[in-house]
N, C-alpha and C positions, 0 to 999 in steps of 0.2 A: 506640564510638558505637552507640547504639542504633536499629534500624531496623523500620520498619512490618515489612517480607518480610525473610527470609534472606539472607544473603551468600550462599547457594547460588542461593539463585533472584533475585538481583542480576548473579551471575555468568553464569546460564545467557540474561539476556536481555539482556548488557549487556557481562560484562568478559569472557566467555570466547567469546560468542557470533561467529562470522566467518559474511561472506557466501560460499556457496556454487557453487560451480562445475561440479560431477561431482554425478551423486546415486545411490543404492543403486537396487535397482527391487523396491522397495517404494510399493503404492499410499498415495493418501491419501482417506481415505470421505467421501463427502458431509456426512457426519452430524460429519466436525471442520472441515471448511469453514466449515459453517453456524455452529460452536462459535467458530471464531475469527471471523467479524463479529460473533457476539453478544458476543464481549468485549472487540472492538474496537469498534463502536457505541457503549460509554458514555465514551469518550472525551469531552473537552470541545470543541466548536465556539462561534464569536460567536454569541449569539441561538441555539444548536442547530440552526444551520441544516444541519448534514448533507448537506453535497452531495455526499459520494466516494458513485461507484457501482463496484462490482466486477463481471469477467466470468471466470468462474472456467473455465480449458481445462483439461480432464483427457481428451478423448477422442482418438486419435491423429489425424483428421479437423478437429477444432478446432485443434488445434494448428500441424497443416498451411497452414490459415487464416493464421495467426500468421505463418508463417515466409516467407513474401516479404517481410515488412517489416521484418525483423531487419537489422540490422548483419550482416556475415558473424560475426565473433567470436561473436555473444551466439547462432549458431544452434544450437548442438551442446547449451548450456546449455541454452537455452530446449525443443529438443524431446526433452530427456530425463529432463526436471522431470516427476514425476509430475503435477506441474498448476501451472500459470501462472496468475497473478491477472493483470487489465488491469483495472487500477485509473484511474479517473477523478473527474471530477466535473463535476456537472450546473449547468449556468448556469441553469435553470430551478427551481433552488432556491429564491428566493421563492415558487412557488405553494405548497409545504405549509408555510410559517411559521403560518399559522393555527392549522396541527393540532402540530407540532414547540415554538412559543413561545406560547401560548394563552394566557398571562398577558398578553400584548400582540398582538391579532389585525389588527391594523396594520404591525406588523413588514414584510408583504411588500410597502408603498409606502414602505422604505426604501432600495431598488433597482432604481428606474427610469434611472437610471446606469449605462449598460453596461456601463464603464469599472470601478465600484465592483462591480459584480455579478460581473463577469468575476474582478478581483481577490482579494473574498470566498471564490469558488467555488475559486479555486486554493489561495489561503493552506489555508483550512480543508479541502480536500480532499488537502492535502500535508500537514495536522495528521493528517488523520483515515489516510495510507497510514503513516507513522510509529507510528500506533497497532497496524493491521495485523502489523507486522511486532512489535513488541514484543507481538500478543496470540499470532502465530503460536508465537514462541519460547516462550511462553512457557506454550505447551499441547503443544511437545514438539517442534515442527516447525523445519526450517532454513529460512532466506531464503535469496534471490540476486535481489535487486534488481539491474534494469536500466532503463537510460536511453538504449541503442542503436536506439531501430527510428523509421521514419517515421509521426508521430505523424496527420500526416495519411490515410495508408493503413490505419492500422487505427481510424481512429476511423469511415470509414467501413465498413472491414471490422464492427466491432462495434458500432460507437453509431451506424450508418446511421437517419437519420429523427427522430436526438434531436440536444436540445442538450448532450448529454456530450461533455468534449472529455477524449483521454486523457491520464495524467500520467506516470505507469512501470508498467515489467511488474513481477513479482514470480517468480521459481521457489518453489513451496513443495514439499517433500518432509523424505526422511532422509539429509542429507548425505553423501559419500564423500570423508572426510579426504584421501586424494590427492591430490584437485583446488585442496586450500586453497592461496594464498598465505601466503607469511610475514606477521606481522601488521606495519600500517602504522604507524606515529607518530604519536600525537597532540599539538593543540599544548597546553601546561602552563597551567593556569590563568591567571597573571598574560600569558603569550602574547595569552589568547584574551577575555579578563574582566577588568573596571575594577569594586571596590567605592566608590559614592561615597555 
């Protein structure tokens, strides 16, 4: 079968790729940070409404911020990650559809539903942290997605004064094979997928 990318670089973001738990202590630069939301921003959203916000901790200070709200388990992962993403998204996302969907500058009185606004903001801000992680590996970096910390605690610790509410952390760095688990199971096509 023939493929857009590589079986190499299918593998490196996808069949070989494990989430991370130990990392090297090797930094990661500002300047790949910024490279992986640029190549995670062209992801697709409804309407391009773009609601994930990232809060990128690389400083030992930042990170210390972080860690009251951890799960105990995710703490040792989380502050030894060269930098943690606190990935979110903004329910305040209708105010740039004007400038985001321009072909349609009405777009943002399709969300005076709190309800629908809220749900938007999540869906596609959980599309757009999927993206992350597929653009991180795929500019050379390891994941270790989490889901352990109190989401309330740090959305005030980070998004105090906004309407960003957080969705997961992220470790990003260069892996330390040690720390991997065995790989998990997946369920088999006909399992998990109906052709009709």
């Amino acid at each position: 079968m023939n493929h857009a990318i590589s079986d190499e670089a299918l593998d490196v973001v996808f069949r070989t790729a494990r989430s991370h738990n130990k990392w090297q202590d090797r930094p990661v630069s500002p300047a790949l940070l910024m490279a992986v939301y640029d190549l995670m921003r062209w992801g697709p959203t409804s309407a391009n409404c773009s609601p994930a916000r990232i809060v990128f901790l690389v400083s030992h200070l930042a990170k210390e911020r972080l860690k009251p709200h951890l799960l105990p388990s995710n703490v040792e992962k989380a502050m030894t990650a060269p930098a943690v993403a606190v990935i979110g998204h903004d329910l305040d996302f209708p105010q740039l559809l004007p400038r985001l969907f321009p072909h349609n500058p009405g777009a943002k009185d399709w969300f005076h539903d709190g309800h629908l606004r809220e749900r938007t903001a999540f869906r596609n801000g959980s599309l757009q942290g999927a993206y992350f992680i597929i653009a991180a590996r795929a500019l050379g970096l390891d994941c270790g997605p989490m889901s352990g910390f109190d989401n309330a605690g740090v959305d005030k610790e980070f998004f105090g004064g906004t309407d960003i509410k957080s969705n997961f952390i992220c470790g990003l760095g260069y892996g330390d094979p040690s720390g991997i688990f065995d790989r998990s199971p997946r369920l088999e096509f006909d399992e998990a997928c109906r052709i009709l």
